[in-house]
C-alpha positions, 0 to 999 in steps of 0.5 A: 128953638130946633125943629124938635124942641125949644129950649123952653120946654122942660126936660119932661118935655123932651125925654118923652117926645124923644126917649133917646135923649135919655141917656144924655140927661143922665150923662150930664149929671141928671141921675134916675132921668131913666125912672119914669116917676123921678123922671116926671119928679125932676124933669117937669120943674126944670127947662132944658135952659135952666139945666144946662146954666145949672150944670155950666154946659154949653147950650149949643153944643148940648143942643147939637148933641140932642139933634145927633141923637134923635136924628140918629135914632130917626134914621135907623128906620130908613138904615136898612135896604133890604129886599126879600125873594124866597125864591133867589139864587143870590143872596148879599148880606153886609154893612156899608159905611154910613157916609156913602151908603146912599150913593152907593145903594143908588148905584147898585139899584141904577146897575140893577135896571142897566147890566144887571137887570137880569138878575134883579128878580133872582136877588135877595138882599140885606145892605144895613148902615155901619151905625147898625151894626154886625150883631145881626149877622154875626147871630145868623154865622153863629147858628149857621152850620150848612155852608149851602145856607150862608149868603153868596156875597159878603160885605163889610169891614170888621177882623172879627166877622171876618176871621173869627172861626165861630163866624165866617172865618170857619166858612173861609178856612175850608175853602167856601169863599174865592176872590173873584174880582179880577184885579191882579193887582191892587192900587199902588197905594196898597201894592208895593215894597212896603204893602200888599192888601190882596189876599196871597191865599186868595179867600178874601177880596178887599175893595176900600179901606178905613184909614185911622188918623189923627186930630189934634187940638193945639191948645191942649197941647201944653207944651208938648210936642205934637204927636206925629206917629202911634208911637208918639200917642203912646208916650207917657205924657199923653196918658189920659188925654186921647180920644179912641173910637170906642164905639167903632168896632171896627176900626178900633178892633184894627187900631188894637190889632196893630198895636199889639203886632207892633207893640206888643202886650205893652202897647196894649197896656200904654194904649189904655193909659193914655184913653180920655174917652171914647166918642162918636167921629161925629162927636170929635170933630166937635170935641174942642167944644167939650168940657174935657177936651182931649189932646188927640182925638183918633178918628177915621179920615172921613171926618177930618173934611169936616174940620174949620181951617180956622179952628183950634183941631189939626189934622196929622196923617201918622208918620208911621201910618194910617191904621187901616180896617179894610173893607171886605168883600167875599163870594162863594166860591161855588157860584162863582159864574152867577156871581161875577156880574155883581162882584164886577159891580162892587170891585168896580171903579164907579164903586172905587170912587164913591168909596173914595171921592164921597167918603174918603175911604181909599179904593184898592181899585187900580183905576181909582185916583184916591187923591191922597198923596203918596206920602201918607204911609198905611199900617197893615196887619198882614196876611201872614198875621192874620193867617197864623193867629186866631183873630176872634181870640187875639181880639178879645185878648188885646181887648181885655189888656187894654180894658185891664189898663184903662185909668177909670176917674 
């Protein structure tokens, strides 16, 4: 018994209390679960108890994977804080990593009754979960052709919002966005001999980042050395055996990206033979309990906080790096006096470590202690990268090369 259904209750039941339990039906071999009439054909004889014995599927762990989908599908309502102003002289727009983005909206509305309070009547904005998506922003980039209409502030991670020249990479070419946080320098982490994160051209301002990691299950392993670099994952004893975040865009976005710049179209090629599936971080902690169990799951280091010390899931930071999707931060270069109060709120140390110490997304603020040892390498594109190469191009490139060589069983 949950508190949304029992185990009892037929499929029927369930799907038409919860619509978006449908899909999951259908993914375990319930097939024309989507036809309404085969639906009330199939479903009304059948309990979720008797299917899942039927099909030799785990009941607590489809019973978890039905309470994910609804939970998800009931805090979309509550993913969005918006407020609206016809009359603002500021408008934000952007995504927030979904693990703080409730302390992080309740700074920002602590700020805006302290030192930002003169500014709250003059603000509009739209501040959505990652699991949102950035569709909606990019519609809105793609019909704008007046600089004068764009947001004042942007945030979010994701390459191609970012420097796509249809969306806002066509804005930051022609000089419309200035980083104006004031930090000279960044973290050490991410300021050093091997690693710059700040902008050299100083468009872009960057205040987090995603780290990509590694979990290994080991008793997948079947004699195989564990895998300790991107280099390692690529190796072809590990071809149909990883687990990518498909469904992240932007992490796997700057997962391709990295492979390509240092791997080449055949590391493309390699990082497509060796895909087992693509799931929800959510989901791969929980990925030993699965029928098909991945060797390595590839995830962002958020998740790892959620593994049992005692389970059979190891967690492996890269030798050669964590992938990074940095988390972006843009404002107007033509408001730049209006603005500056709220960019010193979002590059601020209060911020750095909400993005740090609750999510363990590493700050680039110099104050920040991200708690991570200094041994634990990044894996960086580069400005020069970025800047010479069409990135909404290059993206669908390697997307392409990789989809090319995907094993479909």
């Amino acid at each position: 018994m949950t508190k949304y259904f029992n185990v009892k209750d037929s499929l029927y039941d369930i799907t038409e209390r919860y619509p978006e339990t449908i899909d999951l039906f259908e993914s375990i071999g319930f097939e024309g679960m989507k036809n309404e009439n085969q639906r009330k054909l199939i479903g009304k004889s059948i309990t979720l108890e008797t299917a899942l014995k039927m099909k030799k599927i785990n009941l607590d762990v489809f019973t978890e994977n039905l309470e994910d989908a609804i939970n998800h599908n009931k805090a979309i309502n509550d993913e969005t804080d918006k407020v609206t102003n016809n009359d603002a002289d500021i408008k934000i727009e952007g995504i927030l990593p979904c693990p703080v983005r409730i302390p992080l909206m309740e700074s920002f509305n602590k700020w805006m009754e302290g030192t930002g309070n003169n500014l709250a009547t003059k603000m509009e904005y739209e501040l959505k979960a990652a699991s949102m998506g950035v569709d909606w922003l990019k519609e809105s980039l793609e019909k704008t052709e007046d600089p004068d209409v764009l947001s004042d502030i942007f945030i979010s991670a994701g390459f191609d919002l970012f420097f796509d020249k249809k969306l806002i990479g066509k804005w930051a070419s022609k000089g419309v966005f200035e980083d104006i946080t004031k930090m000279e320098h960044y973290n050490k982490e991410f300021d050093n001999e091997e690693i710059c994160l700040k902008d050299p051209n100083n468009n872009y301002s960057i205040i987090g980042v995603v780290p990509a990691v590694f979990l290994i299950n080991v008793e997948e392993l079947d004699g195989r050395d564990m895998p300790k670099s991107w280099e390692d994952i690529l190796k072809p004893e590990f071809e149909n055996s990883v687990s990518l975040p498909i469904g992240d865009f932007d992490l796997f976005n700057a997962i391709l990206l990295n492979i390509h710049q240092k791997y080449g179209e055949e590391g493309l090629r390699k990082l497509g033979k060796c895909l087992s599936t693509g799931m929800h971080p959510s989901e791969m902690v929980k990925s030993h309990r699965k029928q098909d169990k991945p060797v390595v799951t590839i995830m962002p280091y958020f998740f790892t906080k959620m593994i049992k010390n005692e389970g059979p899931m190891k967690p492996v930071w890269p030798s050669d790096g964590a992938i990074i999707s940095p988390i972006f931060l843009l404002s107007k270069k033509s408001k730049k006096d209006m603005l500056e109060p709220v960019v010193d709120f979002f590059a601020s140390k209060e911020v750095g470590e909400i993005l740090s110490h609750n999510g363990k997304f590493p700050s680039v603020n110099p104050e920040v202690d991200n708690m991570i040892s200094m041994e634990h390498k990044y894996m960086w594109l580069g400005w020069d990268y970025i800047y010479n190469n069409d990135m909404g191009e290059l993206i669908n490139r390697c997307e392409s090369i990789f989809n090319e060589n995907i094993d479909v069983k």
